[in-house]
BAGUSE-605125 format. One line per field, with one value per residue (C-alpha): residue number from 0; residue in three letters; x, y, z. Coordinates in nm, 2 decimals, decimal comma. Layout:
% residues N
i = [NUM|...] .
aa = [ALA|...] .
px = [X|...] .
py = [Y|...] .
pz = [Z|...] .
This chain:
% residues 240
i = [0|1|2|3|4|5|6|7|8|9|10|11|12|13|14|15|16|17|18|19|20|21|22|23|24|25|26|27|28|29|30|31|32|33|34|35|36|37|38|39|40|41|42|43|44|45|46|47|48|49|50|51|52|53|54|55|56|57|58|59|60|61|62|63|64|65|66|67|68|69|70|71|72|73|74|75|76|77|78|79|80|81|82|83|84|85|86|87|88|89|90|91|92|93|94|95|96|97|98|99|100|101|102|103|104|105|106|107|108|109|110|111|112|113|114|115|116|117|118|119|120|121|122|123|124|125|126|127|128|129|130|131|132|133|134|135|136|137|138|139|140|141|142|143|144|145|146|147|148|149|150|151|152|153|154|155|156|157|158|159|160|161|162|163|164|165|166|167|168|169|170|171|172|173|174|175|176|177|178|179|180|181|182|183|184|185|186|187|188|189|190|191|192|193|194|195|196|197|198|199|200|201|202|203|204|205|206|207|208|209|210|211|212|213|214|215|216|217|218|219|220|221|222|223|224|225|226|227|228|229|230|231|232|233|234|235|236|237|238|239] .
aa = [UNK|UNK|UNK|UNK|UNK|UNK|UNK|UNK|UNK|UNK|UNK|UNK|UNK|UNK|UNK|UNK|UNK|UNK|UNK|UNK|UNK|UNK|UNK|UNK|UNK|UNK|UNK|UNK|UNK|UNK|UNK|UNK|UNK|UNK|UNK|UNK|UNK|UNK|UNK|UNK|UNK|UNK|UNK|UNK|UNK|UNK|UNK|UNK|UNK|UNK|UNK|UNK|UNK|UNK|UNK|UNK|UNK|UNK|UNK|UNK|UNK|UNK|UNK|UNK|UNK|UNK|UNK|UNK|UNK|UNK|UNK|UNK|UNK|UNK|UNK|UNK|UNK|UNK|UNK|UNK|UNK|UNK|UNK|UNK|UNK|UNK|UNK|UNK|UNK|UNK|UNK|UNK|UNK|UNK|UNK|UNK|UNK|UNK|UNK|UNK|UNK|UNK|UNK|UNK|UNK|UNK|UNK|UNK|UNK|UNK|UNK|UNK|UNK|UNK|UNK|UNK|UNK|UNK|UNK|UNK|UNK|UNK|UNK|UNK|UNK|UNK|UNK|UNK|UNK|UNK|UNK|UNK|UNK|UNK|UNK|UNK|UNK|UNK|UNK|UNK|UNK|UNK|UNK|UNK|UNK|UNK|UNK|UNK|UNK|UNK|UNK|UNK|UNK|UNK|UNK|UNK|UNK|UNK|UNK|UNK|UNK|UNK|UNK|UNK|UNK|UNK|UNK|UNK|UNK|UNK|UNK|UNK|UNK|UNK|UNK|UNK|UNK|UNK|UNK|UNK|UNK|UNK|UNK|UNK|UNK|UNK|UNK|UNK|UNK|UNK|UNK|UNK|UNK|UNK|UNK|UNK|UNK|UNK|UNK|UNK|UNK|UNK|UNK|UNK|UNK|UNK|UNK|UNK|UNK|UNK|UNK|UNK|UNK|UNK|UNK|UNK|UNK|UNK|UNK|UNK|UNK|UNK|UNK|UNK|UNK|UNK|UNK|UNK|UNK|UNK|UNK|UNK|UNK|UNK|UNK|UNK|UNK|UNK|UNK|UNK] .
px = [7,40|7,72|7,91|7,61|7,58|7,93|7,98|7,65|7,79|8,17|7,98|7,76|8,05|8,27|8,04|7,94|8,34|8,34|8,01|8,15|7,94|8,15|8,03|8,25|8,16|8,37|8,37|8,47|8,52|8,65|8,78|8,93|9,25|9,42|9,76|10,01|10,36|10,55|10,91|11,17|11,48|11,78|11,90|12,25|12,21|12,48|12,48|12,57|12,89|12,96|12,99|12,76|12,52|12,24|11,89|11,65|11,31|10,95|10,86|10,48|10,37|9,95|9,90|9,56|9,50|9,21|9,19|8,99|8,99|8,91|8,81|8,72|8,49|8,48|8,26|8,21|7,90|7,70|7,95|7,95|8,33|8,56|8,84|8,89|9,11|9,18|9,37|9,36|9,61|9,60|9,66|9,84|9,70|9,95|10,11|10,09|10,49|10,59|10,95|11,17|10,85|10,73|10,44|10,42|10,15|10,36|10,18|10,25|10,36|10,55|10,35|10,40|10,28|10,09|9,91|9,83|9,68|9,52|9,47|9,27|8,92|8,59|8,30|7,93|7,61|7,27|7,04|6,81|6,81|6,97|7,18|7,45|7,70|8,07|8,39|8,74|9,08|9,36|9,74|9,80|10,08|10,12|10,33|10,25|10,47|10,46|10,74|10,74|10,99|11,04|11,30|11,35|11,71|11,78|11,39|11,48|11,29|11,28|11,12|10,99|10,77|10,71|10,62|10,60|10,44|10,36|10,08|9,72|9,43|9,05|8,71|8,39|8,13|7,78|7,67|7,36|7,28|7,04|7,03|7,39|7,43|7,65|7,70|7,92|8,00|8,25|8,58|8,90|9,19|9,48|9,84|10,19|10,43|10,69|10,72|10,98|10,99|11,19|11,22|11,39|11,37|11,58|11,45|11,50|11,79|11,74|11,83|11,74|11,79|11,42|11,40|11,04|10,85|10,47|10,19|9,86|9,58|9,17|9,01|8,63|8,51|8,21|8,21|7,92|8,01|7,86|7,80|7,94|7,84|7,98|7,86|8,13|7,94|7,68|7,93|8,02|7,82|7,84|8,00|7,83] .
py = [13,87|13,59|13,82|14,00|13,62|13,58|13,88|13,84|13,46|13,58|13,81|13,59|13,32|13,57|13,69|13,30|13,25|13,63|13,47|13,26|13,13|13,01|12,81|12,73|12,48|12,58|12,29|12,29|11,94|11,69|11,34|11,05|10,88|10,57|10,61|10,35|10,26|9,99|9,86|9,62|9,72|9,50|9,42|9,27|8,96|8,77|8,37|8,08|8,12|8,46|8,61|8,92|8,89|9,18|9,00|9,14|9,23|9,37|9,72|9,83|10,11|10,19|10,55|10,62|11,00|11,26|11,65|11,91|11,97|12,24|12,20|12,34|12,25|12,43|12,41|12,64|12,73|12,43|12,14|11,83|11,85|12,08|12,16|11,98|12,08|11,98|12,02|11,87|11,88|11,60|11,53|11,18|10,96|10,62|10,44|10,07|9,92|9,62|9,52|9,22|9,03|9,23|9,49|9,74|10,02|10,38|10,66|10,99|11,23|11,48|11,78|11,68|11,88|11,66|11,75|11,60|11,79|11,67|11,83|11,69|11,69|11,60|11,51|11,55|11,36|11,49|11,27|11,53|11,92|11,88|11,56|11,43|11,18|11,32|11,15|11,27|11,14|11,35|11,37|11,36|11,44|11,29|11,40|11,23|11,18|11,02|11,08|10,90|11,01|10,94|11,02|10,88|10,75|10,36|10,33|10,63|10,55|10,73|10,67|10,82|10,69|10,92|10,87|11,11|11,03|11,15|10,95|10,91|10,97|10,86|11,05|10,90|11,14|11,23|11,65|11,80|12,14|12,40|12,74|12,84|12,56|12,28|11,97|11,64|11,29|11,05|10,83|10,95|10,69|10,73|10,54|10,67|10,49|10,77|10,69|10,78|10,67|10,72|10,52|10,42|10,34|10,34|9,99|9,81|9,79|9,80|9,98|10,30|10,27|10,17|9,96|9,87|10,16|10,22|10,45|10,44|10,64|10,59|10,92|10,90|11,28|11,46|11,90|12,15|12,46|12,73|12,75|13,06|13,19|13,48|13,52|13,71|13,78|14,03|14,28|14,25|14,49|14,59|14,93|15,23] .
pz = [3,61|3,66|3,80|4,04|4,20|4,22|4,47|4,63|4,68|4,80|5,06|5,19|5,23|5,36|5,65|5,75|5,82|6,03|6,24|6,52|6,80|7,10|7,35|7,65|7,95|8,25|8,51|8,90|9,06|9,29|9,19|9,33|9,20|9,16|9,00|8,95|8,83|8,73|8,64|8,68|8,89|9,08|9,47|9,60|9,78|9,90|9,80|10,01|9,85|10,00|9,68|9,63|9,29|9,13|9,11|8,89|9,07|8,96|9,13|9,18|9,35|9,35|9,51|9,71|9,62|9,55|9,47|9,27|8,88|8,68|8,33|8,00|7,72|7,40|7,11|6,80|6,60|6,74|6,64|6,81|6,77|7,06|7,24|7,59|7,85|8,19|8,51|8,87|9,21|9,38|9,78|9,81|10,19|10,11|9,85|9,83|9,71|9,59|9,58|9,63|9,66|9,95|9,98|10,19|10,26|10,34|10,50|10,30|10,59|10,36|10,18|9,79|9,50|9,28|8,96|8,63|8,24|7,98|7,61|7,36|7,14|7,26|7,06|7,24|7,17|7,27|7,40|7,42|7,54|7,88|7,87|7,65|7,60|7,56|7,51|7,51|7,41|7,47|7,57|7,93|8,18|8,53|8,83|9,16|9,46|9,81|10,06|10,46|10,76|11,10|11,31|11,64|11,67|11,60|11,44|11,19|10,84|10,49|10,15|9,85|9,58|9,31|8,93|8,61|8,33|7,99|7,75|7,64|7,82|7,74|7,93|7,89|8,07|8,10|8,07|8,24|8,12|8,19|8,06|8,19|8,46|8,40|8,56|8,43|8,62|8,43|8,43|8,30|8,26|8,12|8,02|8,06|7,83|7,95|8,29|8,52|8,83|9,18|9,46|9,78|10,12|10,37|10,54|10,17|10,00|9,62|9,27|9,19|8,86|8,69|8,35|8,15|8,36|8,27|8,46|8,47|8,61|8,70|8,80|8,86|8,92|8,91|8,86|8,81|8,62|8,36|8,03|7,87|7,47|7,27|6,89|6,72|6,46|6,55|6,53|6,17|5,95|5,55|5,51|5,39] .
């Protein structure tokens, strides 16, 4: 009799690990974004003295952008806990720079592609059969650039302001869902400890070289999608 409920056990747990039920929120949206970068860099000046010396200076550089994200929910036999994934290309109107005490707002004429990813868990609370509460942390990667040129002769002007960055992200977010409609609205915001930047302008003279950099990014967004759900295990059956 042992040994009967011993296989009758082993088969039972065996076909609950076969039985997967996979629910997958896909999500369209738009978003806005404010992305930022920061660092310390240097500029010749020449002293009363006439002898040329490197000042140390602060750089900021706050870019006004927006674009459209898709992302990915996914969640496994009812568990709060799932997979969350997102993407997003961003258009960049102006970047806002600070440098040897000056800031300046630059129109972005040039066409820049600009994107940004984020990996990471996500755990979902119902409130009750259409709404919940989700948030996310995950590992997030930033590239966003902004580029100005004129040319006409003696008034000729260039500059770039672009930043890469690779850290942590955080989504708080609320989920609407109805049968297989989805809709979400939330904040993602996210820090870039690995932060590269580039910058220069033809009008101001200053270092390329970037020291102490950081990034940071606010994305407010709202998407509407569908839910998806494929049980695995329907199609497991004892043999004869």
């Amino acid at each position: 009799m042992k040994k009967i409920l011993i296989l009758l056990s082993s088969i039972f747990v065996s076909f609950n690990v076969f039985c997967l039920e996979t629910q997958t929120d896909t999500l369209f949206g738009g978003f806005a974004d404010f992305s930022g970068a920061s660092g310390k860099t240097t500029y010749n000046k020449m002293d009363s003295d006439y002898v040329t010396r490197a000042y140390e200076c602060d750089y900021a550089s706050k870019f006004k952008a927006g674009g459209g994200l898709l992302g990915f929910d996914i969640f496994f036999n009812d568990f709060p806990l799932g997979i969350y994934a997102r993407a997003g290309f961003l258009g960049v109107s102006e970047v806002e720079r600070t440098v040897r005490n000056t800031t300046k707002n630059i129109e972005n004429t040039e066409f820049t592609f600009n994107s940004f990813y984020s990996l990471g868990a996500v755990y979902e609370f119902d409130i009750n059969n259409y709404l919940s509460l989700c948030g996310a942390p995950s590992f997030s990667m930033l590239w966003i650039s902004s580029e100005y040129a004129k040319y006409a002769g003696l008034a000729s002007r260039a500059t770039i302001d672009s930043l890469w960055g690779i850290g942590i992200a955080g989504d708080v977010y609320a989920k609407f869902r109805y049968k297989y409609f989805t809709a979400t609205a939330g904040v993602q915001g996210a820090f870039y400890p690995l932060a590269f930047i580039e910058s220069a302008d033809s009008e101001v003279q200053y270092s390329q070289v970037f020291d102490n950099t950081s990034g940071y990014s606010i994305r407010p967004y709202i998407a509407i999608g569908f839910t998806f759900k494929e049980h695995t295990g329907s199609t497991i059956s004892p043999s004869n």
